[in-house]
PQR file with spaces between the fields and no chain letter, atoms N, CA, C, O and H, PARSE charges and radii, in Angstrom:
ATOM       1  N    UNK     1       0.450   90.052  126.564 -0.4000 1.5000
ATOM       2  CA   UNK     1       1.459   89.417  125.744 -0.0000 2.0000
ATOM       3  C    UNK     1       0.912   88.111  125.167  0.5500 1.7000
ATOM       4  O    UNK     1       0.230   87.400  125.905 -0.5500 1.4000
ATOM       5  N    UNK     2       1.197   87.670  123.683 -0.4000 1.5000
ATOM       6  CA   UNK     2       0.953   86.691  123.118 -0.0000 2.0000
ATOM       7  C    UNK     2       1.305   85.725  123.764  0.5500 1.7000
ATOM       8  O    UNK     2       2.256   85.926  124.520 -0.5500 1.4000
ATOM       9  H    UNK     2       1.751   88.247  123.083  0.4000 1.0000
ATOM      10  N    UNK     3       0.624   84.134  123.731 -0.4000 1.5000
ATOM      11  CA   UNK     3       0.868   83.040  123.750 -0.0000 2.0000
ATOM      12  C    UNK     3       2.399   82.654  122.841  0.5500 1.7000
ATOM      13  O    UNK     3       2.571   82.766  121.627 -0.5500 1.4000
ATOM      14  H    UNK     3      -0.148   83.970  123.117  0.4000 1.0000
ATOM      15  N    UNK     4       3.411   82.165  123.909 -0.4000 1.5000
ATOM      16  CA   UNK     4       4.723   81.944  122.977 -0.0000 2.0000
ATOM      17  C    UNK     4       4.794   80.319  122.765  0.5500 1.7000
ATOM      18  O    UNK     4       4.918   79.654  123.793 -0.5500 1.4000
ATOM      19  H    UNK     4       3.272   82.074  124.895  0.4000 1.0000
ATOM      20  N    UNK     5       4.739   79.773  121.774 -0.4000 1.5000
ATOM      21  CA   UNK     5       4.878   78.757  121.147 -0.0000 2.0000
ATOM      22  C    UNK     5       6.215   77.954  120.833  0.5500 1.7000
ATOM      23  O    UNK     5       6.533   76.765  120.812 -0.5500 1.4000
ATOM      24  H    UNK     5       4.638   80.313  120.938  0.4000 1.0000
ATOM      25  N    UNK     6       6.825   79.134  120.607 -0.4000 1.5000
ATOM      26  CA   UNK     6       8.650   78.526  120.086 -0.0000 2.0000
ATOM      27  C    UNK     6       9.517   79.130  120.938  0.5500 1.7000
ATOM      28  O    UNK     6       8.882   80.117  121.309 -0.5500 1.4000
ATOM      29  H    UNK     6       6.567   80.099  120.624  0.4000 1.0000
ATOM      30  N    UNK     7      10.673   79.155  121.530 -0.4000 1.5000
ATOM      31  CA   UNK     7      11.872   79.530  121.540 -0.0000 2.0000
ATOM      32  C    UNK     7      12.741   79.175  121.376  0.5500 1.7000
ATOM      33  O    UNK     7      12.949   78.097  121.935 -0.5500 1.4000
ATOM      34  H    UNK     7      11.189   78.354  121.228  0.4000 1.0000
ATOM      35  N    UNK     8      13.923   79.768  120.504 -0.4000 1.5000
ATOM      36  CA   UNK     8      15.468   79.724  120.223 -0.0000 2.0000
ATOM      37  C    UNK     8      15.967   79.312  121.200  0.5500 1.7000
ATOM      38  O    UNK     8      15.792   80.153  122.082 -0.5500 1.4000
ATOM      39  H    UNK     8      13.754   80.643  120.051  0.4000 1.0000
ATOM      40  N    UNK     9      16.518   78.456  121.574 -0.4000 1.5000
ATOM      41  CA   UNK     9      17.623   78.412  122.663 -0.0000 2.0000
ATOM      42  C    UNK     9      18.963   78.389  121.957  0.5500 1.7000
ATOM      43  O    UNK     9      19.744   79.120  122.566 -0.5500 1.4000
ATOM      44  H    UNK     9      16.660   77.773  120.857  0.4000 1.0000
ATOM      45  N    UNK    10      19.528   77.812  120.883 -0.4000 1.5000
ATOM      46  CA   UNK    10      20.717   77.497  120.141 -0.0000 2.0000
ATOM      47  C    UNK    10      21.213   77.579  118.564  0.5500 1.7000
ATOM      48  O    UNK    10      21.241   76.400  118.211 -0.5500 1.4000
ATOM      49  H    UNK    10      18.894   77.218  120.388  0.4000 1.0000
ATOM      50  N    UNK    11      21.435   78.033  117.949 -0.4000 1.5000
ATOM      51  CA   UNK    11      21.957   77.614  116.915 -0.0000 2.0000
ATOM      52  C    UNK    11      23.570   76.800  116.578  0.5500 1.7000
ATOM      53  O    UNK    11      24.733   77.162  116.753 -0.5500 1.4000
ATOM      54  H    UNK    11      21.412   78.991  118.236  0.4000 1.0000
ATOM      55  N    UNK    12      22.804   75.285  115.900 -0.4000 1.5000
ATOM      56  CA   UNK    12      24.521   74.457  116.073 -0.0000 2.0000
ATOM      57  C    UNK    12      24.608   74.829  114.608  0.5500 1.7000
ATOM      58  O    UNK    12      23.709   75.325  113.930 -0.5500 1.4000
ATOM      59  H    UNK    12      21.859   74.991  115.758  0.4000 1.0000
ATOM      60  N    UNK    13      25.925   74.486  114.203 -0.4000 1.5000
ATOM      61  CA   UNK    13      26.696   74.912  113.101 -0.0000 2.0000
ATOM      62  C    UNK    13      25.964   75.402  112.054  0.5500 1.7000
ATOM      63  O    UNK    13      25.549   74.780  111.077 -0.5500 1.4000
ATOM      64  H    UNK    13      26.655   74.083  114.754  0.4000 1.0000
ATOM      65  N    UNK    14      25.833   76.570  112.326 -0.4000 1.5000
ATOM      66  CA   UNK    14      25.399   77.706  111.556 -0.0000 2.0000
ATOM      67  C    UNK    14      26.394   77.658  110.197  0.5500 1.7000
ATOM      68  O    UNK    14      27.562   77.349  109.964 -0.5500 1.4000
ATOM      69  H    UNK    14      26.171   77.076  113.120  0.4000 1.0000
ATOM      70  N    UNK    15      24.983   78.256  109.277 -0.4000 1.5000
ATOM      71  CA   UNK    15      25.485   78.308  108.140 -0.0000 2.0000
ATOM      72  C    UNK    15      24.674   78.550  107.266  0.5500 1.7000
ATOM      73  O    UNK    15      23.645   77.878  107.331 -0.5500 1.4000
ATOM      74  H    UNK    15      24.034   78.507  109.466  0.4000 1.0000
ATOM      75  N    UNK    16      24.771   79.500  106.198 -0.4000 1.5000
ATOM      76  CA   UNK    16      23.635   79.757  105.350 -0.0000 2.0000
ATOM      77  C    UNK    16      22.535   78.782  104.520  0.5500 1.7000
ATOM      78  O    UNK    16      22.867   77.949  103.677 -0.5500 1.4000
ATOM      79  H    UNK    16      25.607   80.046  106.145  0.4000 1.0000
ATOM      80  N    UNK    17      21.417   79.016  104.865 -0.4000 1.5000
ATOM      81  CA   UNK    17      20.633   78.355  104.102 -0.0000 2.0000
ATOM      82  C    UNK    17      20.209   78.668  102.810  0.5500 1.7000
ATOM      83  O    UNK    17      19.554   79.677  102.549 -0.5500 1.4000
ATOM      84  H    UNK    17      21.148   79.693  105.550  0.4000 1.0000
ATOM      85  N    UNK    18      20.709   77.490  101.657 -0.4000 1.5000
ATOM      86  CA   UNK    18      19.711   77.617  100.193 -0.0000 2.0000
ATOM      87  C    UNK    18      19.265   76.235   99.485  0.5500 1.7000
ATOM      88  O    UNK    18      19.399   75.118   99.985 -0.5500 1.4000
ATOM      89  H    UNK    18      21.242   76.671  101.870  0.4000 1.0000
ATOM      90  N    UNK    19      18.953   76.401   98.775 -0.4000 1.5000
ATOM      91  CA   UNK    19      18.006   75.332   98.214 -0.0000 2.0000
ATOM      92  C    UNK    19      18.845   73.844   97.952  0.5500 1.7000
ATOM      93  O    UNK    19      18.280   72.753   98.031 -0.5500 1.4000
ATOM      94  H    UNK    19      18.844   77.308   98.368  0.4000 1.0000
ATOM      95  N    UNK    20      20.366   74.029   97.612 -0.4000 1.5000
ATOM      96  CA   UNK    20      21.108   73.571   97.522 -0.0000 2.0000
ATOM      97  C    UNK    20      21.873   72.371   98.102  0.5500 1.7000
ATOM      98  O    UNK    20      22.312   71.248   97.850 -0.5500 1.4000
ATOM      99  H    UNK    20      20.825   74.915   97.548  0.4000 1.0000
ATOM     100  N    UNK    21      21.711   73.654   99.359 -0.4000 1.5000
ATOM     101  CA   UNK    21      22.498   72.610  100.517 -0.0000 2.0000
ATOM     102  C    UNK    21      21.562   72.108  101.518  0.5500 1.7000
ATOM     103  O    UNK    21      21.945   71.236  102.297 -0.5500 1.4000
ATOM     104  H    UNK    21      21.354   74.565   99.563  0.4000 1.0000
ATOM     105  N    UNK    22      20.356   72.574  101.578 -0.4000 1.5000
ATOM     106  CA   UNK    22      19.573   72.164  102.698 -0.0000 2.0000
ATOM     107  C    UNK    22      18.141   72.242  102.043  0.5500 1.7000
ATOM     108  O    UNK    22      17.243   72.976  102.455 -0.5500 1.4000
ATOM     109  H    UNK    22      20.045   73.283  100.945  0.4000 1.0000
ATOM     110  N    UNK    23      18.039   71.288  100.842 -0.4000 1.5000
ATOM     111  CA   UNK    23      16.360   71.096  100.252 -0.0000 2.0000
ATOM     112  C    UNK    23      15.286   70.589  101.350  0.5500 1.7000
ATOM     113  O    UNK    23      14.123   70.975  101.463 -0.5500 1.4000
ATOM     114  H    UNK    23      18.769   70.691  100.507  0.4000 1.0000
ATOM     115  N    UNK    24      16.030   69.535  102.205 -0.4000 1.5000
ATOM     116  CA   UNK    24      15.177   69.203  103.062 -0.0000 2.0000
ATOM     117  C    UNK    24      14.781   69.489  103.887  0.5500 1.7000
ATOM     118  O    UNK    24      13.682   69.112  104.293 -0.5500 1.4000
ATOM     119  H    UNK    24      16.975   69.221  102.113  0.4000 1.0000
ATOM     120  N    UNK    25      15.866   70.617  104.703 -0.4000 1.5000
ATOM     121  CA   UNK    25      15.209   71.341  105.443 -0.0000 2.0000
ATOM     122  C    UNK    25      14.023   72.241  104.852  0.5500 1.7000
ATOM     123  O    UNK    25      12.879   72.035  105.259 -0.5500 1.4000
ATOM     124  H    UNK    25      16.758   70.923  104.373  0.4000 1.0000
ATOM     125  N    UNK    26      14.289   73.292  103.846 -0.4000 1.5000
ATOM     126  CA   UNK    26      13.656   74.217  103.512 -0.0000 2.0000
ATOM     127  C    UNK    26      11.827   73.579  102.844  0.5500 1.7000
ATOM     128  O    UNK    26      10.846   74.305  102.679 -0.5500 1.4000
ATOM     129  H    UNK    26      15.218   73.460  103.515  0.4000 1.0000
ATOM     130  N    UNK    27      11.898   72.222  102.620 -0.4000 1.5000
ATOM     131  CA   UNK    27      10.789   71.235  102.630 -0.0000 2.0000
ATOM     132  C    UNK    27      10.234   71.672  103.430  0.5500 1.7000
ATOM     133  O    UNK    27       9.673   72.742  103.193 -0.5500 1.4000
ATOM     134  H    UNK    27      12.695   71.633  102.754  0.4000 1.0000
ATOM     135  N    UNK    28      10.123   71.138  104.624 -0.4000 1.5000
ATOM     136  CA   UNK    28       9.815   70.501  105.662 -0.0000 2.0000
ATOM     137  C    UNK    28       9.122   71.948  106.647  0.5500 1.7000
ATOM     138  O    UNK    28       8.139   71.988  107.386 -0.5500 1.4000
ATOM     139  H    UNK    28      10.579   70.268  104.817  0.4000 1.0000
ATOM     140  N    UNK    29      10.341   73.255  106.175 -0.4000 1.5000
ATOM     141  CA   UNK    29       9.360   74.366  106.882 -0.0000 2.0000
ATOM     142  C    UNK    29       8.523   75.104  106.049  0.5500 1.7000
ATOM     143  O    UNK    29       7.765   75.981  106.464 -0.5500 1.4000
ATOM     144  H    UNK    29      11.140   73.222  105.574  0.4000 1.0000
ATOM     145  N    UNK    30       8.645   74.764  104.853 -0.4000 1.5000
ATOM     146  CA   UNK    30       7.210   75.288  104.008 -0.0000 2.0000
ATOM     147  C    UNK    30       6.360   74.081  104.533  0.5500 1.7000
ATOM     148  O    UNK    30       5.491   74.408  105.341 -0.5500 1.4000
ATOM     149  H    UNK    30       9.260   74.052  104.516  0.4000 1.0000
ATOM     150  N    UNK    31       6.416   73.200  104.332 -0.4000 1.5000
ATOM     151  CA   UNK    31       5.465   72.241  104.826 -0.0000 2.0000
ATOM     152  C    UNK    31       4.580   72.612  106.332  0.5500 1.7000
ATOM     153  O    UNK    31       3.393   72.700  106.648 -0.5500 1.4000
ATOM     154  H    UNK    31       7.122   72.934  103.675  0.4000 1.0000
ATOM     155  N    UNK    32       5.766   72.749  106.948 -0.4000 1.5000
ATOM     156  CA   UNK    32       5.084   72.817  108.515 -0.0000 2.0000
ATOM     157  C    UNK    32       4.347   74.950  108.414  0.5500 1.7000
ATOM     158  O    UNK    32       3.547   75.482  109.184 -0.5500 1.4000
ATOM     159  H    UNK    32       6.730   72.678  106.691  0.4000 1.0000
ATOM     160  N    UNK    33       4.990   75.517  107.305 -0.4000 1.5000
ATOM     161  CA   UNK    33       4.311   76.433  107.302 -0.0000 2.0000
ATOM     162  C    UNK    33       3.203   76.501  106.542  0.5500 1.7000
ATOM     163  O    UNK    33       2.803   77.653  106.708 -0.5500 1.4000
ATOM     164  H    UNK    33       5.640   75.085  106.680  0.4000 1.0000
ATOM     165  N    UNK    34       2.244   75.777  105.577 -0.4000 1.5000
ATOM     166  CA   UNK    34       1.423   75.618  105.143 -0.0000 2.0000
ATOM     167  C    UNK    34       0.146   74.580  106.083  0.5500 1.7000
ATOM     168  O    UNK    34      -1.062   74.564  105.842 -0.5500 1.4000
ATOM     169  H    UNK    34       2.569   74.841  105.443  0.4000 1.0000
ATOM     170  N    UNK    35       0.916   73.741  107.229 -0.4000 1.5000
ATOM     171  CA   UNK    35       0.581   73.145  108.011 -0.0000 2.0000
ATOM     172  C    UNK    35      -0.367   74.061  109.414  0.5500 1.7000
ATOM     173  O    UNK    35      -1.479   73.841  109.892 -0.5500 1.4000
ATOM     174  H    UNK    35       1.897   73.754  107.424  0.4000 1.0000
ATOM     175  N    UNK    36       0.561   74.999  109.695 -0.4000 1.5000
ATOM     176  CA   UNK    36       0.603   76.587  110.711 -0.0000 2.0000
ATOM     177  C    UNK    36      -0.485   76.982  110.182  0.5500 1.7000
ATOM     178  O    UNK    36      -1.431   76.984  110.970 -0.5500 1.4000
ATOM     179  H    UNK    36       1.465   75.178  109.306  0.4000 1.0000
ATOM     180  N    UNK    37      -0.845   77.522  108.518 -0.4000 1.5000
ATOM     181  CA   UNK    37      -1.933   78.336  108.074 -0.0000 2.0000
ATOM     182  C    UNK    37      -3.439   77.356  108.000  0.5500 1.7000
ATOM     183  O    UNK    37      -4.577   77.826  108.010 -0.5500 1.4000
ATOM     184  H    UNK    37      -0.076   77.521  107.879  0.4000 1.0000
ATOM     185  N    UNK    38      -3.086   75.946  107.928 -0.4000 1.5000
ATOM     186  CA   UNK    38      -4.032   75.263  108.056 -0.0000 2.0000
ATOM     187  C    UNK    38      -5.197   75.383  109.490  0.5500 1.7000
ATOM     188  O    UNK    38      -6.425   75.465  109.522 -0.5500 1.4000
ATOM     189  H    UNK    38      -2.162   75.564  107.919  0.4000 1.0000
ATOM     190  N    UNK    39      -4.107   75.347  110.625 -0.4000 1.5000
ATOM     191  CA   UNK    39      -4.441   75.199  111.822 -0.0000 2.0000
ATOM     192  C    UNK    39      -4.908   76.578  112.061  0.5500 1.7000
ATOM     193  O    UNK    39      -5.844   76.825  112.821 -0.5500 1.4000
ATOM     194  H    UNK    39      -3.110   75.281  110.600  0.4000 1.0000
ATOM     195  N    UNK    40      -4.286   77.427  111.443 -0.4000 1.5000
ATOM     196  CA   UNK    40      -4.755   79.037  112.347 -0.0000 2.0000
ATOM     197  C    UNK    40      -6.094   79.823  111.226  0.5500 1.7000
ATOM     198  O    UNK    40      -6.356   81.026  111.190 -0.5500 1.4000
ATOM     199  H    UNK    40      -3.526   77.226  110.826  0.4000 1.0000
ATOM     200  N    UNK    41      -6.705   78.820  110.476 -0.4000 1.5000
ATOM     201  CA   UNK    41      -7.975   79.103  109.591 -0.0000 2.0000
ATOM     202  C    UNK    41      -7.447   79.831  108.263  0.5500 1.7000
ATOM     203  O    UNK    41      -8.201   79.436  107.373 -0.5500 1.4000
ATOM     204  H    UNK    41      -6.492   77.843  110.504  0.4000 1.0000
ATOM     205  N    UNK    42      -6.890   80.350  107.938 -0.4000 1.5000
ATOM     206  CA   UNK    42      -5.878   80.617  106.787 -0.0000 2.0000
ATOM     207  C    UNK    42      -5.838   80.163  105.799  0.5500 1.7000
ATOM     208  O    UNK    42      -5.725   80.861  104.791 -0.5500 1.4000
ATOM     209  H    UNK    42      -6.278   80.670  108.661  0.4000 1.0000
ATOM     210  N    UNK    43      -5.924   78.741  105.753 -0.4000 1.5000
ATOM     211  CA   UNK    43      -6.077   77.365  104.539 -0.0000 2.0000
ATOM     212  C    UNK    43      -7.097   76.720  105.092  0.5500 1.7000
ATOM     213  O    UNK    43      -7.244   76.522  106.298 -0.5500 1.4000
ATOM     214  H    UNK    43      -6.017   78.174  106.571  0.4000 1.0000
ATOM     215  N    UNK    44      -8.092   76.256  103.885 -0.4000 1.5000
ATOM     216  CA   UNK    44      -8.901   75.251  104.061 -0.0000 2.0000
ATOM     217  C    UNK    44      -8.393   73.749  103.812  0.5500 1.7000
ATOM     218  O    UNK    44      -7.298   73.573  103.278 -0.5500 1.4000
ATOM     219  H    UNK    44      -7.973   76.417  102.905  0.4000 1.0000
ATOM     220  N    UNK    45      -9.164   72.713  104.186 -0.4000 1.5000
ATOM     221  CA   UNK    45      -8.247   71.177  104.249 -0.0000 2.0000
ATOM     222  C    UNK    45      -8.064   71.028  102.772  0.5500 1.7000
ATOM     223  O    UNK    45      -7.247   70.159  102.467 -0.5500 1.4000
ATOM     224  H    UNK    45     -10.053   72.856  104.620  0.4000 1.0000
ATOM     225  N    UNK    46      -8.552   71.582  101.919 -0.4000 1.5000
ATOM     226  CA   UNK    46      -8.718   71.118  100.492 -0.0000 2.0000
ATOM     227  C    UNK    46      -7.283   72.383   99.644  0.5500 1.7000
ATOM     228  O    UNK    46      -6.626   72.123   98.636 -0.5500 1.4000
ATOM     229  H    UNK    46      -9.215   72.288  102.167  0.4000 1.0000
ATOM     230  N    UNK    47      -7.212   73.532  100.406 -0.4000 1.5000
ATOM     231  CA   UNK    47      -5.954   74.347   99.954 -0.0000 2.0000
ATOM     232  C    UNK    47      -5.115   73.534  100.263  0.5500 1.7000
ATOM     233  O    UNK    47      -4.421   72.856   99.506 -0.5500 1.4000
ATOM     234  H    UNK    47      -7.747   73.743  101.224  0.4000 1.0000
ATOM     235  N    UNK    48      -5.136   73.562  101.955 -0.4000 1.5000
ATOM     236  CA   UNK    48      -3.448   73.161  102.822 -0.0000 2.0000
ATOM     237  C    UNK    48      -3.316   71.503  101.477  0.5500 1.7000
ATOM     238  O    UNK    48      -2.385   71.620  100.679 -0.5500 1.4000
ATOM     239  H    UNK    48      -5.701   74.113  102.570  0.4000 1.0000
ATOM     240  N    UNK    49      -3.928   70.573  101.373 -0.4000 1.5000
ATOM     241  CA   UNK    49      -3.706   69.857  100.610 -0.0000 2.0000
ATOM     242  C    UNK    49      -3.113   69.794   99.202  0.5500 1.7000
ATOM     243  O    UNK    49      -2.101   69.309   98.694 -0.5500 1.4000
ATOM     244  H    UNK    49      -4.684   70.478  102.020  0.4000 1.0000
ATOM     245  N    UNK    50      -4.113   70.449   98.815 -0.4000 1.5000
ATOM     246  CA   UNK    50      -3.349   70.952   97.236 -0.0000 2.0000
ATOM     247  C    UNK    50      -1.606   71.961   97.394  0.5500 1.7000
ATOM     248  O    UNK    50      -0.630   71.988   96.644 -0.5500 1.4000
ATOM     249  H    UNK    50      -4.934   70.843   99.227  0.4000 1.0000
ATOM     250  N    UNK    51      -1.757   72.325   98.085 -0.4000 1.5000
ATOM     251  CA   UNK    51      -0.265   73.185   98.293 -0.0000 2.0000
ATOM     252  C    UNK    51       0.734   72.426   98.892  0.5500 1.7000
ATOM     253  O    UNK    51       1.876   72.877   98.808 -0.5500 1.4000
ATOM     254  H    UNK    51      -2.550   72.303   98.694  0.4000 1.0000
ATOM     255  N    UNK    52       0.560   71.370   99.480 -0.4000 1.5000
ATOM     256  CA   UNK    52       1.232   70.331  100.435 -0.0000 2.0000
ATOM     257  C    UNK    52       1.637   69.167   98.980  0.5500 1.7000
ATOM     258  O    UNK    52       2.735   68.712   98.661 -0.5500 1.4000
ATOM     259  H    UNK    52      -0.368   71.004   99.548  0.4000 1.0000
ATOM     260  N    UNK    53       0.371   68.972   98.380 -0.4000 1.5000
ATOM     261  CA   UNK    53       0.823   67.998   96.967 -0.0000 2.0000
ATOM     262  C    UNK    53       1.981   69.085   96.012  0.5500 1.7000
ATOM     263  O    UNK    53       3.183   68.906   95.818 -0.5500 1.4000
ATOM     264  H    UNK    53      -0.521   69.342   98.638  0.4000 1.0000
ATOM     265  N    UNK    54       1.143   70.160   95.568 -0.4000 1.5000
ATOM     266  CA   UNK    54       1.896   70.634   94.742 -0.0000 2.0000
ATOM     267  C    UNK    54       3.730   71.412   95.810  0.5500 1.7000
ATOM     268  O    UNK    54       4.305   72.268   95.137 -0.5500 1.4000
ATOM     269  H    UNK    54       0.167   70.306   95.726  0.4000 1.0000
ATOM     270  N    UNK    55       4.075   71.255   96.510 -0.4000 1.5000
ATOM     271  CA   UNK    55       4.968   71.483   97.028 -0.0000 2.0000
ATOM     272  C    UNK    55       5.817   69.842   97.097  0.5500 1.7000
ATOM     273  O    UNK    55       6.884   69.827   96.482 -0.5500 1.4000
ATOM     274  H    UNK    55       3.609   70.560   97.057  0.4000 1.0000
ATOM     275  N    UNK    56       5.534   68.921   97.578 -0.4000 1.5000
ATOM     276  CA   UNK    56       5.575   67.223   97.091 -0.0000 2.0000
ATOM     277  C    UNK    56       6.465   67.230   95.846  0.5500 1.7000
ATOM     278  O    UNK    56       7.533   66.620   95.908 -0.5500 1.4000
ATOM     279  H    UNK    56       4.668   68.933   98.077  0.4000 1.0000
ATOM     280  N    UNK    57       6.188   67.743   94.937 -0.4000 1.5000
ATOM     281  CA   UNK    57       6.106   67.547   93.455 -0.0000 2.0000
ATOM     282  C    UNK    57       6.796   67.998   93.161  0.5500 1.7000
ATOM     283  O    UNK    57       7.614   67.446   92.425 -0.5500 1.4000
ATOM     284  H    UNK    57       5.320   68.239   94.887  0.4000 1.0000
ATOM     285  N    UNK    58       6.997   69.989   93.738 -0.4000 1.5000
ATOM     286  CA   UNK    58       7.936   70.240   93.550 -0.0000 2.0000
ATOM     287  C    UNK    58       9.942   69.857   93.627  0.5500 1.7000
ATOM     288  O    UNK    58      10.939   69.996   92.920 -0.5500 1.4000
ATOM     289  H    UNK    58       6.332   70.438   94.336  0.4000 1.0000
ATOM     290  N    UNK    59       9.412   69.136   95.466 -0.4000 1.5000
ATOM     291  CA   UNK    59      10.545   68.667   95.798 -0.0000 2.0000
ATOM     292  C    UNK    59      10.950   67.080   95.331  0.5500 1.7000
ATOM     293  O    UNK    59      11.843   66.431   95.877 -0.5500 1.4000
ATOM     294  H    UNK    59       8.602   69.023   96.040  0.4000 1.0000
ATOM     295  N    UNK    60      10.186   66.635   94.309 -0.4000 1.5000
ATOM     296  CA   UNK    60      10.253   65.536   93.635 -0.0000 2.0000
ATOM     297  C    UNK    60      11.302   65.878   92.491  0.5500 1.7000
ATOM     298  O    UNK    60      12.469   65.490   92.446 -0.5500 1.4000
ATOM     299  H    UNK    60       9.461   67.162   93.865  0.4000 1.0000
ATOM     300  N    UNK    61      10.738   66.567   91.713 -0.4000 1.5000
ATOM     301  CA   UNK    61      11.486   67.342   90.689 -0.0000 2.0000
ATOM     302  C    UNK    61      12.957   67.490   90.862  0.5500 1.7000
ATOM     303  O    UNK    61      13.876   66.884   90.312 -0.5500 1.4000
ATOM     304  H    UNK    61       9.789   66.882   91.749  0.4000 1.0000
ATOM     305  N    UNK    62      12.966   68.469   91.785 -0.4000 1.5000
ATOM     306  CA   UNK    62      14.477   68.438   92.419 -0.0000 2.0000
ATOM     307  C    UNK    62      15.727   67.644   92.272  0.5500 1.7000
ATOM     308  O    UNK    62      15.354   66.566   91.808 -0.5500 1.4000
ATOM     309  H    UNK    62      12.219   68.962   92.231  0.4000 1.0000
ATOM     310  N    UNK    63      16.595   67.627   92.376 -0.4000 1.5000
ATOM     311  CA   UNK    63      17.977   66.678   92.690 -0.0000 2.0000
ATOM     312  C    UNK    63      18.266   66.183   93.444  0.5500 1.7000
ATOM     313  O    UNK    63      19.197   65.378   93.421 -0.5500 1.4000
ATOM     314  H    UNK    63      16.898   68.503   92.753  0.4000 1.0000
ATOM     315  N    UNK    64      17.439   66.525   94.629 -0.4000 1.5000
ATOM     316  CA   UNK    64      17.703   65.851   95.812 -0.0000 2.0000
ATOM     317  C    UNK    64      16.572   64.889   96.875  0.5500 1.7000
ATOM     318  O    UNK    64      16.658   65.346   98.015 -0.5500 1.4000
ATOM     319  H    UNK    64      16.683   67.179   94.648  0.4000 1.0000
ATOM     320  N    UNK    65      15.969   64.185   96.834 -0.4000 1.5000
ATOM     321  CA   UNK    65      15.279   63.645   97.496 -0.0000 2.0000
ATOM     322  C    UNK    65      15.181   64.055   98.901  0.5500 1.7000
ATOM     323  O    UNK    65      16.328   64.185   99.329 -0.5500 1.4000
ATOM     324  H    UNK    65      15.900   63.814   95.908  0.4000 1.0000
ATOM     325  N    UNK    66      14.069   64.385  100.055 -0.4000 1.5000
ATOM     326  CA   UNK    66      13.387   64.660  100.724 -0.0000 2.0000
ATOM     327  C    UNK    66      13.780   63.515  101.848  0.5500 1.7000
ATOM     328  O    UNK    66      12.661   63.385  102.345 -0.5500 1.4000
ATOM     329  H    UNK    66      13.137   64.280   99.708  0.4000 1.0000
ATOM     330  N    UNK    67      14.580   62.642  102.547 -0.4000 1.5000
ATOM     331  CA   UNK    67      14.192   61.675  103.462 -0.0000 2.0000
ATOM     332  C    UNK    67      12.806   61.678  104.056  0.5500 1.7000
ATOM     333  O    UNK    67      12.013   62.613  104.175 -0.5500 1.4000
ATOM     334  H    UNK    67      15.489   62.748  102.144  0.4000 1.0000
ATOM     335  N    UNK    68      12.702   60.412  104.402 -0.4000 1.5000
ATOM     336  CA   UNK    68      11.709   60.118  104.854 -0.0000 2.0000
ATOM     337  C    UNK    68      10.349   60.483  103.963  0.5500 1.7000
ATOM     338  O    UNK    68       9.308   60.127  104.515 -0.5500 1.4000
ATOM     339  H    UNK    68      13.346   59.653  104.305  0.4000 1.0000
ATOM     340  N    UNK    69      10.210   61.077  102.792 -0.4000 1.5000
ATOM     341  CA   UNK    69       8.635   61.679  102.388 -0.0000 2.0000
ATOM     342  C    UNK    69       8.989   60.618  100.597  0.5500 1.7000
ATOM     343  O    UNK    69       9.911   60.462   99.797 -0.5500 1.4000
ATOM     344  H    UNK    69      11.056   61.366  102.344  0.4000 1.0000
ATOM     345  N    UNK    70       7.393   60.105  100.824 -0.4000 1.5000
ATOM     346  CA   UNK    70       7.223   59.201   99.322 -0.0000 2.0000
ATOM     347  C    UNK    70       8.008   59.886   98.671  0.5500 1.7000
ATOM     348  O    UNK    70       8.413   61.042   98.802 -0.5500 1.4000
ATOM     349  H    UNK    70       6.644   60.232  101.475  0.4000 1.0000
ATOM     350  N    UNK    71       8.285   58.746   97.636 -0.4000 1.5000
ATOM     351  CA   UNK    71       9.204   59.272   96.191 -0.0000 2.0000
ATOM     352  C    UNK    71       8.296   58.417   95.023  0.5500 1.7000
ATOM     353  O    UNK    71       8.595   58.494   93.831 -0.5500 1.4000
ATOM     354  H    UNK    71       7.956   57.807   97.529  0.4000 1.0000
């Protein structure tokens, strides 16, 4: 059996996710998933970067600002 990394224990107030209502979340796990492909050889430092900027940019664009990440 694989090495387990994550588990679910809870979901609090559930509720559908879209771009809308939760930009920052949906940030933050492309981020940490472009972050994942970095670490597991997948992306080189010079991809995971460029995809990490151009994802940045994207969520710049947006209507909603990102807490916590430059503006």
């Amino acid at each position: 059996m694989a090495k387990q990394f994550a588990k679910l224990e809870q979901i609090l107030q559930d509720h559908p996710i879209t771009p809308e209502t939760d930009a920052a979340f949906l940030y933050h796990l492309k981020k940490a998933l472009l972050l994942a492909l970095k670490e597991q050889g997948q992306l080189n430092a010079m991809q995971c970067r460029v995809a990490c900027d151009r994802l940045a940019r994207q969520q710049r664009s947006s209507t909603r600002p990102v807490p916590g990440e430059w503006v």
